[in-house]
N, C-alpha and C positions, 0 to 999 in steps of 0.2 A: 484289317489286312493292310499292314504298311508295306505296300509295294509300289516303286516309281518306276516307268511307268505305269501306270493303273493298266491291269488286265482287259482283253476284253471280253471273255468271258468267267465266272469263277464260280465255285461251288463249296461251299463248307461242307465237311463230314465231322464226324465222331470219332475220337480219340486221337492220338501225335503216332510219331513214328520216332523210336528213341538211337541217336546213333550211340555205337560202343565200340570196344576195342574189336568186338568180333565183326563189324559191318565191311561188307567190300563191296568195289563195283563190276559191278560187271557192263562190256562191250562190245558192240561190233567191231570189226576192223574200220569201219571207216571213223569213228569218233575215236582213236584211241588219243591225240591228241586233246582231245576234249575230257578227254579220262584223265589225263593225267592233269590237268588243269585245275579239276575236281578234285582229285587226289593230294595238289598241294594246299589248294585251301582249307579243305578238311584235316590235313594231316597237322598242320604248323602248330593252329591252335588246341586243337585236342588233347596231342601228345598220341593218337590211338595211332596202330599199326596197319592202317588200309589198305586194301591189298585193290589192283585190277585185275582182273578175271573175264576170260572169252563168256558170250553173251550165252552159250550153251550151256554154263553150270545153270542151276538152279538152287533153292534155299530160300531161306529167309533172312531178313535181315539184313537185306540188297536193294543198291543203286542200282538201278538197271539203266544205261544210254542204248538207244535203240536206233535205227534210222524205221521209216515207215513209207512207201512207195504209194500207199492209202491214202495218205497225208498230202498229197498236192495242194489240194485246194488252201493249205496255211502257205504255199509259197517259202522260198528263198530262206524267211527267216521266223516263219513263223514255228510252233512248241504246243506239245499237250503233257502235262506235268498233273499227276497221280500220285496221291500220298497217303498211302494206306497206314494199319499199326503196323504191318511188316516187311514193308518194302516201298521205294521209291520209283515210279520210272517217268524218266524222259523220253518223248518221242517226236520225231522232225521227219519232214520228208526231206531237208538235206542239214548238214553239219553244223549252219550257222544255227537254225532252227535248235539243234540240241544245244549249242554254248547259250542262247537265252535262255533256254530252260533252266540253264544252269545258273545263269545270273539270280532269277525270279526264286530258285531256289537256296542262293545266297543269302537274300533280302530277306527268308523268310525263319533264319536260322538267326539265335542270339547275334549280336554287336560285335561281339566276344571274339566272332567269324575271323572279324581283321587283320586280329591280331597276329603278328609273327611267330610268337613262340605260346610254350603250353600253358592255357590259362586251367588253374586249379580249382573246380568248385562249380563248374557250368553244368545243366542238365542242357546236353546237346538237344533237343528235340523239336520237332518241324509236326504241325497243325496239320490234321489230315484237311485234304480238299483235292478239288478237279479244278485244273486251267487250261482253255484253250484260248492260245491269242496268236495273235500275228499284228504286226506295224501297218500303220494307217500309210507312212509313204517309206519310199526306198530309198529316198534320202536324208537322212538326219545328223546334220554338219556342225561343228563347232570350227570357226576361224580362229588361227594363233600368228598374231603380228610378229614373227623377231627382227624385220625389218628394223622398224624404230627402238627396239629394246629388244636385244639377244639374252635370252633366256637359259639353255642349257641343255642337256641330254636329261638327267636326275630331272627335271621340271615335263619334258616330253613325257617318258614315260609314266609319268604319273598321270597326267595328260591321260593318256591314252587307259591307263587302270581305269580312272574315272569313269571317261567315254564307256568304257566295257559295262561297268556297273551301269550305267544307265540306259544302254541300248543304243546308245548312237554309233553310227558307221562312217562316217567321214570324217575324218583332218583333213582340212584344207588348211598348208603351210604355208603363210607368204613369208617368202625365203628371200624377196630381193627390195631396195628401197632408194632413196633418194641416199638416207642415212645410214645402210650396210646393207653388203652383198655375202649370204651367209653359209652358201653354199661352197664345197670347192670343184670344181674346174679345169680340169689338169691339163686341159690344151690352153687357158687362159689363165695362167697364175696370178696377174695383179689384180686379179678380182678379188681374192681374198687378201693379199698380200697388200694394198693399197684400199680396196674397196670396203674393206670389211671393218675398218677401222674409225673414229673419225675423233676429232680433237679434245671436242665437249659438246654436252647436251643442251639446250635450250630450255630454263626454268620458267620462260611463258610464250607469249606469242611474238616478242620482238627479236634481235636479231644476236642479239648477247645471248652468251653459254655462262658453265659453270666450269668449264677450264680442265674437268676431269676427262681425261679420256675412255672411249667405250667403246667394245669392240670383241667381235669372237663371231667362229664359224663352223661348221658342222664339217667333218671331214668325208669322204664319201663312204669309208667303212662305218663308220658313224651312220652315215644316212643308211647304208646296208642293216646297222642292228637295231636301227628304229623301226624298218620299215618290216623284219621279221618277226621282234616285238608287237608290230599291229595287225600284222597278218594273221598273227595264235589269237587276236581278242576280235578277228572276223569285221578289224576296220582298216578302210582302205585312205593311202595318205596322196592328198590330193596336191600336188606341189605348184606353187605362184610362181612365176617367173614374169615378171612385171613387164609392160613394153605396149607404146614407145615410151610413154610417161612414167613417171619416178625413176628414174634410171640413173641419176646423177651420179651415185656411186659405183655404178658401170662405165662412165663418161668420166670421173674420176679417174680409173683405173687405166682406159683406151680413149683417150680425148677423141682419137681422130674418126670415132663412130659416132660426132655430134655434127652440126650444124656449123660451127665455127671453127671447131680446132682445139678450143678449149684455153687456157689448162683449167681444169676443175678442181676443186676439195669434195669430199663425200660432207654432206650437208651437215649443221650443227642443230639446226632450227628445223621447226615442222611447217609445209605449206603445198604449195601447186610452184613448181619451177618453170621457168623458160626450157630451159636446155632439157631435151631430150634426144631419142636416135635420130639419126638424119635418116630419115624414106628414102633419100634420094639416091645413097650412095651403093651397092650393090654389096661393100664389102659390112655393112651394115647386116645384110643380111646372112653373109656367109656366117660372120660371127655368133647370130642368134642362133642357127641353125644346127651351129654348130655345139653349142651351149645344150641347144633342146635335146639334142642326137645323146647325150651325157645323160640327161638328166633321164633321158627315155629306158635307157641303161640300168637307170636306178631304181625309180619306181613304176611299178608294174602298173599302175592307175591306168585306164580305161579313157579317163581325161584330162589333159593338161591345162591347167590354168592359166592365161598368160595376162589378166589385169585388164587394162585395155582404157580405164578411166582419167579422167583428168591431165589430159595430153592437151597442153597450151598449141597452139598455132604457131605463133609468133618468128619461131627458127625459119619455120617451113614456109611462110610469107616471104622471108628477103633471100631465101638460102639457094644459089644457084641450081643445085644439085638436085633438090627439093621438086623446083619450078618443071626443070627439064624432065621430071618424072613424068608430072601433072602433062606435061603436052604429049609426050610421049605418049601415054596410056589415054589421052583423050581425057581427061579427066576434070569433072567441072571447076572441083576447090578444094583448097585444103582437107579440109574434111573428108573428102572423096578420097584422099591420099589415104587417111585413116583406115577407111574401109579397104582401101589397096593392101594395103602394111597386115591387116587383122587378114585379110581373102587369104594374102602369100603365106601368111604362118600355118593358117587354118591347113590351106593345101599341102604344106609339106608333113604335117603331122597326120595328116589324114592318109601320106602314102607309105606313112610308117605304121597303119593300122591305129592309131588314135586319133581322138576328138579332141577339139580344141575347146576350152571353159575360159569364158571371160564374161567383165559385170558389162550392165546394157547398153554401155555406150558401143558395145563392137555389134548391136543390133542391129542389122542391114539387110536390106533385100537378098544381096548377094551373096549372103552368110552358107559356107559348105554346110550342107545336111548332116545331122545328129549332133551342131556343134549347142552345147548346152549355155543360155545365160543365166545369168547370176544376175536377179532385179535388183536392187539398191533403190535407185530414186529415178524420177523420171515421168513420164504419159504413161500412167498406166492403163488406161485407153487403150494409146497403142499398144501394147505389149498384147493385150484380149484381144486386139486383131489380127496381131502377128501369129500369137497362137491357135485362131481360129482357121486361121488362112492357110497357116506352113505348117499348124502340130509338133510348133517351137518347142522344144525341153527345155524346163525355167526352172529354178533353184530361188526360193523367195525370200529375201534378206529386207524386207524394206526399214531404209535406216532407223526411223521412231520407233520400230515396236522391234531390233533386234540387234541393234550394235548394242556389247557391253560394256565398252568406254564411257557410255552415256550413265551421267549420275542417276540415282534413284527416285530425285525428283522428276526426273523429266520421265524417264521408264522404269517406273517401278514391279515389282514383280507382278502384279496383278493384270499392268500391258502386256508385260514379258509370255503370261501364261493364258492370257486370251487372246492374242494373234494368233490370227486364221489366214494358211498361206492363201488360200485358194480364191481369189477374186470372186465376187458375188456376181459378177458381170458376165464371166466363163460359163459358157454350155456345158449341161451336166457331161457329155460327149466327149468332152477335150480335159477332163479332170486328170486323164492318168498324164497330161502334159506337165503337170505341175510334181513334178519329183520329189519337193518336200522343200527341209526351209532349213534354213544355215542361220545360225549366230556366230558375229564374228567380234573379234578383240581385237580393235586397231590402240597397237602400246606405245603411243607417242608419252601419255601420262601413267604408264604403268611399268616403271620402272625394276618391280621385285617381282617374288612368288606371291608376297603378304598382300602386296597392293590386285595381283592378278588374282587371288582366292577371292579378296573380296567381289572386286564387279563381278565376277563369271556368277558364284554360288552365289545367295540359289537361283539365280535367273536361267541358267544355263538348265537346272531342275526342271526349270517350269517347261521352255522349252522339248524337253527330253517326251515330257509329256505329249507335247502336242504333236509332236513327230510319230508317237506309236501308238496313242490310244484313241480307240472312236470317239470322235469330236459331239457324239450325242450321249459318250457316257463320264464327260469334261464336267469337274465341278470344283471350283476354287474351294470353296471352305472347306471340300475334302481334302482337296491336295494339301492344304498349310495343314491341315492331324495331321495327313503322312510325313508331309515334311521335316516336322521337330522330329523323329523318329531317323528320319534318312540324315539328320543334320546331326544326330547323334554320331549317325555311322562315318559320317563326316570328320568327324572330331575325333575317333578311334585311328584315321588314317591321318590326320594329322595337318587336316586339310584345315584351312579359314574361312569363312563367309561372312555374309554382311545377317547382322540380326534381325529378326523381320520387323523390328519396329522402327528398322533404317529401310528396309528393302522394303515397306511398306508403310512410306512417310503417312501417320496419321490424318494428317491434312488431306491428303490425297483420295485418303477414305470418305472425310466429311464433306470434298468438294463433289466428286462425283459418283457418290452413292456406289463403291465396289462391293465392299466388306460393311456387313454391320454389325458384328459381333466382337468383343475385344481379341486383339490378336495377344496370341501367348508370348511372352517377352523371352528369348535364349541370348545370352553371351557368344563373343565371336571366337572360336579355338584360338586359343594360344598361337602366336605369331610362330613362324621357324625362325 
């Protein structure tokens, strides 16, 4: 059975189910999106003429999407997928439920599936069997940096196809950076207009560029047809808007929302800046507020990301403005300002009916309730006591075992695919605090799609896995069979990846006893 994620429950039967030109589906009214979804995948490469049909006809020879009120107990997004010789059906107790079905049910149809147009010569047919599954957590994130490397619309949406295929539900966008502001803005123009551009790139860690310039932004209809694009694949797009820290090419654009005055360039080089917003100044605040009220506008996300990490002091130490906060508010130290700057966003987004998301450094006593971290690095100590204490929502990133910037020596797919978000430390009690776990792609060194296929795939795989299937029915040497399989389908779409005798440096093998069987050697698709 090559399916990623692994099911968690499944059953073999006896005989396939053949599609033809006479197969149609049938629907409820509430899938019929999901019907037609189904209908284009099936139709492209076929060439057959499938038809959708209310869930009332009957026959053979039928898809059936169904909803199921019975079906609670799978939850949100869980599926039970039936494959008889004469009929298929899907059943959810609500719609995302049926689009996994559908995925599980992609995976388990020829390669061929991908393809856009009529392939000549395929025997359509799908393996009779019983699947009942649902996702081990409710959050399963892939992060896309266009901050340091702007990418493109044609590169999202594929994104996003991908995500679909593998059950993940969250984009988290970091939209804004030191080095471009990629969003637009329409009560603040030089944000993209200034901000979003910058001179040249930085070919390593010192302060010299390559003189090319780089630079592009999403327009807001843009962000309008992404984010309905992700809506039909039942994932939600999480938007970063960075603050106080990285902001330089915000400070770029409005010097007079810094600490000094300014004037600034939008960064060439990758690092941790001095200059960031001034706390102190009020109109600091109007600006972001104003910024958010837009971006609130646009995507419908439930929580807004605002960063919150690697915010230097240093402005806020000499910065008049800064100081007079700090007495004002009674405030012990800089730091505490931090927590002030995180409390005031949290609050305003909180009276707009959402939640504020940032990584652990906006972790404070004083943090508005249901506001979600994002762990990275840090005590994780503290964080098991935070969650024990408050019944914090945590998003589990921790940097070794899930940033995919990181070469394959250092996380190779084998870490990638046995991180466990859940702290061994946490009360069985406090488990539903842990929402699930994000991989992100910070693209200071990923400058194309070629170079971004490789880190992600198949680490991102592995990943996918660990977000949906029961962690007691996880098994690596299973997953690499399925793998080459899914990497086939990989290559049908036209996607890249790293080969697993890269993504699983042999050394790695022989140092700490992971794999002991020879892993199968695949080439990496063809570059775009």
């Amino acid at each position: 059975m090559n399916i990623i994620p692994l099911p968690a429950k499944f059953e073999s039967l006896v005989g396939i189910f053949l599609l033809t030109p006479a197969t149609v589906i049938l629907t409820d009214p509430a899938n019929q999106k999901n019907a037609a979804s189904l209908q284009r995948l099936l139709t492209l490469p076929t060439g057959y003429p499938i038809q959708i049909r209310g869930d009332e006809h009957k026959g053979k020879n039928a898809i059936l999407l169904q909803l199921d009120q019975g079906l609670g107990s799978l939850g949100e997004e869980g599926y039970q997928l039936e494959v008889l010789p004469d009929s298929v059906v899907v059943r959810a107790f609500r719609t995302p439920g049926i689009f996994y079905g559908i995925q599980t049910l992609r995976q388990l149809l020829p390669i061929e599936i991908e393809d856009r147009t009529p392939v000549p010569g395929v025997k359509w047919f799908i393996p009779c069997l019983r699947i009942e599954d649902k996702p081990r957590f409710p959050w399963r994130g892939f992060m896309l940096d266009e901050g340091r490397h702007f990418h493109g619309k044609e590169t999202v949406l594929l994104t996003l196809d991908l995500m679909a295929l593998q059950k993940l539900n969250k984009l988290h966008w970091h939209l804004t950076e030191d080095q471009g502001w990629r969003i637009e803005i329409k009560k603040y123009p030089k944000l993209t207009e200034v901000g979003s551009y910058r001179v040249g790139t930085s070919q390593s860690f010192g302060n010299s560029h390559n003189g090319e310039p780089h630079g592009g932004f999403y327009t807001q209809d843009e962000i309008r047809e992404i984010i309905t694009y992700a809506s039909e694949r039942h994932i939600t797009v999480v938007p970063e808007i960075e603050m106080p820290g990285h902001s330089l090419a915000a400070l770029a654009s409005y010097p007079e929302l810094s600490c000094t005055g300014g004037p600034f360039k939008v960064a060439t080089h990758f690092g941790i800046f001095s200059d960031i917003y001034c706390a102190g100044k009020d109109a600091t605040f109007d600006f972001l507020e104003d910024v958010l009220d837009e971006i609130l506008d646009l995507f419908p996300s439930p929580v807004i990301h605002i960063g919150g990490d690697e915010a230097p002091k240093a402005r806020w130490k000499t910065c008049p403005y800064c100081q007079k906060r700090i007495r004002k508010e009674g405030l012990k130290d800089e730091h505490a300002l931090q927590t002030y700057f995180t409390d005031r966003i949290a609050r305003h987004l909180s009276s707009k009916g959402r939640r504020v998301m940032g990584w652990n450094e906006i972790l404070n006593n004083h943090l508005v309730g249901g506001s979600v971290v994002q762990f990275w690095a840090g005590n994780r100590k503290h964080l098991v006591n935070v969650i024990l204490t408050k019944n914090q929502p945590v998003v589990m990133s921790t940097y070794l075992d899930a940033y995919l910037d990181h070469s394959y020596s250092l996380m190779p797919l084998s870490r990638a695919y046995h991180y466990e978000p859940v702290p061994a430390e946490l009360n069985e009690d406090r488990y539903n605090c842990i929402l699930g776990l994000e991989f992100p792609l910070w693209s200071e060194w990923v400058p194309d799609r070629p170079r971004l296929d490789y880190q992600v795939y198949p680490r991102l795989t592995a990943m996918a896995e660990t977000g949906w299937t029961p962690k007691e029915k996880k098994s690596f040497p299973n997953f690499v069979s399925r793998l080459n399989k899914f990497q086939d389908r990989l290559t049908r779409l036209g996607v890249g990846f790293a080969p697993l005798n890269e993504a699983e440096p042999w050394k790695i093998i022989q140092w700490f006893g992971i794999f002991t069987i020879p892993l199968p050697q695949r080439r990496t698709a063809k570059k775009l």
